[in-house]
C-alpha distance (Angstrom), angle and dihedral (degrees) to the residues before:
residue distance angle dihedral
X1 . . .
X2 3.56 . .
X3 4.00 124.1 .
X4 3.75 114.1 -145.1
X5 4.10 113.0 -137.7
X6 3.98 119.3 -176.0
X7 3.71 126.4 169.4
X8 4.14 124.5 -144.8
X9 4.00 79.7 -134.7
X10 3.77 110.1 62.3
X11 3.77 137.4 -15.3
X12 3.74 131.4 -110.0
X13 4.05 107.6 -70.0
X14 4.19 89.0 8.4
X15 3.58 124.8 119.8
X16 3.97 116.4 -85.3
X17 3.48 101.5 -117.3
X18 4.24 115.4 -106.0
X19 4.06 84.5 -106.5
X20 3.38 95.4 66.6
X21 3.88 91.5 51.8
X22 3.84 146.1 71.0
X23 3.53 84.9 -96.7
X24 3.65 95.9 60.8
X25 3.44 140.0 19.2
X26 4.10 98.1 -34.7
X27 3.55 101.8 -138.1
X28 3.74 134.0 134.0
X29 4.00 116.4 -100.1
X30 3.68 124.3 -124.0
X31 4.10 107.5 -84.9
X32 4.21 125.2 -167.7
X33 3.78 130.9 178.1
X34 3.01 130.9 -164.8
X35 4.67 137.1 -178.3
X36 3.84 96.3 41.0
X37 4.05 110.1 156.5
X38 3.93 115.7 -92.4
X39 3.73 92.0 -108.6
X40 4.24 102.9 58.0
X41 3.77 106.3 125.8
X42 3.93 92.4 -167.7
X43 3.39 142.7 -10.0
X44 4.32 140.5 -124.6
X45 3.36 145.1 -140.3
X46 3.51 135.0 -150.8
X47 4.33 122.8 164.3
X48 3.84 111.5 173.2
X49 3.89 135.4 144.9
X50 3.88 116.9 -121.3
X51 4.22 81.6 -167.9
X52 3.80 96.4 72.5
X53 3.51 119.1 118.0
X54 3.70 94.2 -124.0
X55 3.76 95.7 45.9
X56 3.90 127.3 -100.7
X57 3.76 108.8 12.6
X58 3.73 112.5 -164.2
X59 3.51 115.3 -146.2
X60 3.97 100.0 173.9
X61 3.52 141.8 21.9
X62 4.05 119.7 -167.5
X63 3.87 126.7 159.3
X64 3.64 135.2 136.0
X65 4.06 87.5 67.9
X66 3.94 112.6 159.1
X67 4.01 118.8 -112.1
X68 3.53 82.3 -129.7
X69 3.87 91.8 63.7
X70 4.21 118.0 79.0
X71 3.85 98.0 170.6
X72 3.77 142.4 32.1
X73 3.70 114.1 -152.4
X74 3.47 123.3 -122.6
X75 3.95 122.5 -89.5
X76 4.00 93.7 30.9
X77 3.86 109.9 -166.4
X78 3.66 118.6 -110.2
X79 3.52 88.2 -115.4
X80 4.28 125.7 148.0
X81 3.67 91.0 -123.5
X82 3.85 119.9 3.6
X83 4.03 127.2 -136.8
X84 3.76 84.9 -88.8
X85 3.70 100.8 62.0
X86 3.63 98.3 -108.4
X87 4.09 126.6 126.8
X88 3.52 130.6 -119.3
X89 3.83 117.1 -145.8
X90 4.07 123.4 -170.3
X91 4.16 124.7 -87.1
X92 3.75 115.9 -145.3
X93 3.79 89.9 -86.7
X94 3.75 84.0 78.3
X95 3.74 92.7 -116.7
X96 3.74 139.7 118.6
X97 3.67 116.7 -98.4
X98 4.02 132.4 -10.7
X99 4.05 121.4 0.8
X100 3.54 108.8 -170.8
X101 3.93 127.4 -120.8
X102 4.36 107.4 -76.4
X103 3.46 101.1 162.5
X104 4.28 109.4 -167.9
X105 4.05 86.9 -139.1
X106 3.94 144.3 -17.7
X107 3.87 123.3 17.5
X108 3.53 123.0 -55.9
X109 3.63 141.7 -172.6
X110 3.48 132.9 -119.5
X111 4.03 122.1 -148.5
X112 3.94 113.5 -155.2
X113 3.79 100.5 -167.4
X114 3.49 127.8 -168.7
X115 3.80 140.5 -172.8
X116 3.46 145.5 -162.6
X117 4.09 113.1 -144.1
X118 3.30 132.7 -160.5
X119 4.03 92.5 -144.7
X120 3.69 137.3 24.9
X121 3.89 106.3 -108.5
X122 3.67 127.4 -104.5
X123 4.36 89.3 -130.5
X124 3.70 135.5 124.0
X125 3.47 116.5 -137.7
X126 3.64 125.1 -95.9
X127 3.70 88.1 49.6
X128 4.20 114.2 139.6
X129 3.83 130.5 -113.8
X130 4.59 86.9 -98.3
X131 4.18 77.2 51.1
X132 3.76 94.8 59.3
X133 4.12 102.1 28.1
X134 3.66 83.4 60.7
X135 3.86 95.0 45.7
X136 3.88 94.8 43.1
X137 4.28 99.3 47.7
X138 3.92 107.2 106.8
X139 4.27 86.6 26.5
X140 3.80 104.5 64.0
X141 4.14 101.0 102.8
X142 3.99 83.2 171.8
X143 3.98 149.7 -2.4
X144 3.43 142.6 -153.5
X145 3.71 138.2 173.9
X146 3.88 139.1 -157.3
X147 4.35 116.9 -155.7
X148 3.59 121.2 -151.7
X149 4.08 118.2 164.3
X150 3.66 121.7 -160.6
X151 3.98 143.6 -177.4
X152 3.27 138.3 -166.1
């Protein structure tokens, strides 16, 4: 099963809008999912960038989210653990919460993935992307991703 994710800021494979980035206001867009199976207990985030230099950047780290939530509103705090009872871990920034597309050079693109668990995980916040893979394998019942590229 597949979960569908759209954002009220771009399309999949458009450019991420400049107030999303490093180059604007740096804030996280508005994200909803939808056909997740009946028996997901909480859902995940992961946004990186395969393009960076480096490798993988990470530039968010959500999990913990309620079944009962569908959408995260854009320019999420970077907050621990949000109103909703979700946990915040840390982006390759070093930071809390959602770092905005910067690429160094070229155009790069900019996976929002989400899944559907079967649990809520046993992790404090702050923990890194490795941190929740490693937590999440055996739980994901379904996945999902959004693309968005961007250049300065």
């Amino acid at each position: 099963m597949s979960i569908t994710v759209i954002s009220a800021a771009f399309n999949d494979g458009e450019l991420i809008p400049k107030k999303f980035t490093c180059d604007g206001a740096n804030i996280s867009p508005a994200l909803t999912w939808s056909s997740f199976p009946a028996r997901t207990k909480t859902f995940a985030i992961i946004a990186d960038d395969p393009d960076a230099p480096a490798g993988t950047w990470v530039h968010w780290v959500v999990f913990n989210i309620p079944q009962s939530v569908a959408t995260l509103s854009e320019n999420i705090p970077h907050d621990e653990i949000l109103s909703n009872g979700a946990k915040q871990g840390k982006n390759d920034f070093g930071d809390i919460g959602y770092g905005g597309p910067c690429p160094p050079r070229g155009t790069h693109r900019y996976f929002f993935k989400m899944y559907a668990l079967d649990t809520a995980l046993n992790l404090e916040a702050g923990c890194t992307k490795e941190d929740l893979l490693d937590a999440m394998h055996g739980h994901i019942l379904a996945q999902g991703q959004l693309m968005g590229r961007y250049h300065h």
